[in-house]
Residue frames as qw, qx, qy, qz and C-alpha x, y, z in Angstrom:
[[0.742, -0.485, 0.431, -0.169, -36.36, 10.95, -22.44],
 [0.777, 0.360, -0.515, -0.044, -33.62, 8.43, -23.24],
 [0.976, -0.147, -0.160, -0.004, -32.46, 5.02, -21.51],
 [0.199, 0.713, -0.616, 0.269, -29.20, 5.17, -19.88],
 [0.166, -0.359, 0.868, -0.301, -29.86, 1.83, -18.10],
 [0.759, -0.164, -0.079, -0.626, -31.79, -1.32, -18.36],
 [0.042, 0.205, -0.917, 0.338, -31.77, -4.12, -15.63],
 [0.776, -0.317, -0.522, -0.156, -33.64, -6.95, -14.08],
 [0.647, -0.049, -0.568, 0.506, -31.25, -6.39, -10.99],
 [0.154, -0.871, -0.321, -0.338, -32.71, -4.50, -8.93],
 [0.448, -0.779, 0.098, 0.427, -29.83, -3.28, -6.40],
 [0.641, 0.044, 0.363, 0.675, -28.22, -2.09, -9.83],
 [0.069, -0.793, -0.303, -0.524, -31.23, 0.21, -10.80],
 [0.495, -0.837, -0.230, 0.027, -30.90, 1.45, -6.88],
 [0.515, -0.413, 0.241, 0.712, -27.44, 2.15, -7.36],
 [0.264, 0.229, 0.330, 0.877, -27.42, 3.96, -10.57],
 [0.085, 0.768, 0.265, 0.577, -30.21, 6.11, -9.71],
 [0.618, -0.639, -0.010, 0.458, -28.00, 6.98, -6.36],
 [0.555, -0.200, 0.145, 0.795, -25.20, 8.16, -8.39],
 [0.116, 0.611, 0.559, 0.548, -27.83, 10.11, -10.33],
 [0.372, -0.878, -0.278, 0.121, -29.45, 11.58, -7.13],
 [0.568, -0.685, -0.040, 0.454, -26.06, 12.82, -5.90],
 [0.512, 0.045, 0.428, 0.744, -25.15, 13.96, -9.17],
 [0.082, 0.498, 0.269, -0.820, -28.19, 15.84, -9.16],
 [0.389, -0.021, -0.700, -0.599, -29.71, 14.37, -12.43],
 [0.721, 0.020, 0.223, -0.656, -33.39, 13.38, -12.22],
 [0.315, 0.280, -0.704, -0.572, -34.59, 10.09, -13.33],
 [0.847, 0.011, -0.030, -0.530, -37.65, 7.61, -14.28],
 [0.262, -0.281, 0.918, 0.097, -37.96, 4.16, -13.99],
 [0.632, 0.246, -0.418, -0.605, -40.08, 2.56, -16.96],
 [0.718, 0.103, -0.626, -0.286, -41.68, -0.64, -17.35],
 [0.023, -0.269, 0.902, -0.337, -41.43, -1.47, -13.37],
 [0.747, 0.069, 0.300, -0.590, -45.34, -2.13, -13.21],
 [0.928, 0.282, -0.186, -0.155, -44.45, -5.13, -15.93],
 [0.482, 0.417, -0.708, 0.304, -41.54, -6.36, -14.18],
 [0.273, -0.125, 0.738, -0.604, -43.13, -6.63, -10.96],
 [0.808, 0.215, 0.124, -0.534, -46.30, -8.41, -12.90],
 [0.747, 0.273, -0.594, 0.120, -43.75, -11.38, -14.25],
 [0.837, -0.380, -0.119, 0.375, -42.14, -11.45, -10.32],
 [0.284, -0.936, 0.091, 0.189, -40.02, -9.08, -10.46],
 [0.414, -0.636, 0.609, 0.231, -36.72, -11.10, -10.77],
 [0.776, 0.373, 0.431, 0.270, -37.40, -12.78, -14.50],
 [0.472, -0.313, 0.378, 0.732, -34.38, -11.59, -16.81],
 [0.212, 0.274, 0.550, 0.760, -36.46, -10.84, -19.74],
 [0.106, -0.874, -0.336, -0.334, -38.33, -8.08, -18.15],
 [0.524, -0.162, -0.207, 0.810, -36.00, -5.72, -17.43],
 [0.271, -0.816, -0.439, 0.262, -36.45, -2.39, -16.23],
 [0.550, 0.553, 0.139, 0.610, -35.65, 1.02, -17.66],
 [0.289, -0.766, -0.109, 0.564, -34.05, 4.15, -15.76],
 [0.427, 0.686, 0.314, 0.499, -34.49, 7.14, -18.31],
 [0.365, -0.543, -0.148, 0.742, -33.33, 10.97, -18.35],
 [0.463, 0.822, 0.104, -0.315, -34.48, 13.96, -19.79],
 [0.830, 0.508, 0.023, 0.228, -32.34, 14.13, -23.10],
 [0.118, 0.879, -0.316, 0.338, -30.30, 17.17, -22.14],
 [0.701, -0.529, 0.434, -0.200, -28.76, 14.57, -19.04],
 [0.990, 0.133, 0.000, -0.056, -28.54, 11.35, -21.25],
 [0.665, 0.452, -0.472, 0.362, -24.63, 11.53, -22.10],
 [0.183, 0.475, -0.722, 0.469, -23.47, 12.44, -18.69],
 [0.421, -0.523, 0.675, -0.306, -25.32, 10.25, -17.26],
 [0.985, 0.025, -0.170, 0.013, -24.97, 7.39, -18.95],
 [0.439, 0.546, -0.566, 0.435, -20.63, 8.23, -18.53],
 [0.299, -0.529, 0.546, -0.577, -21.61, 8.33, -14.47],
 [0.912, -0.030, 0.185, -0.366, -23.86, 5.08, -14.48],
 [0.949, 0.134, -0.216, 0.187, -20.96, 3.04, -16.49],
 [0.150, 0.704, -0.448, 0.530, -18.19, 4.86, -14.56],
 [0.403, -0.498, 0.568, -0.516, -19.45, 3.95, -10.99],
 [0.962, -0.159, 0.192, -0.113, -20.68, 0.00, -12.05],
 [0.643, 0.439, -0.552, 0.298, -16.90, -0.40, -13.62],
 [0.095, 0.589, -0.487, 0.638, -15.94, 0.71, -10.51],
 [0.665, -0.318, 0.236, -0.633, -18.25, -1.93, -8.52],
 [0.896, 0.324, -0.302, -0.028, -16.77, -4.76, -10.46]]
């Protein structure tokens, strides 16, 4: 498994693992039980969306592709 995203923002994590879904890449979200024990919305507990390994490059390229494109 490797990290291809890690946020406190949560309509960022819902959006990247959208473009995932529809890309048809799986992926976890890590550490939400301790982000949701601080409140959810504190900056230093941020939240990980992982992918098996064989995924990690394309989708980290989709995940910074579509938030450029959100900017």
């Amino acid at each position: 498994m490797k990290d291809v995203l890690k946020t406190a923002d949560p309509v960022k994590l819902s959006f990247a693992r959208s473009v995932l879904s529809d890309a048809g890449i799986e992926s976890f979200v890590l550490d939400e039980g301790m982000a949701s024990m601080y409140g959810g919305g504190i900056e230093f507990v941020k939240k990980r969306l992982s992918v098996i390994d064989e995924e990690a490059d394309r989708a980290q390229r989709l995940i910074d592709e579509a938030l450029a494109e959100s900017e």
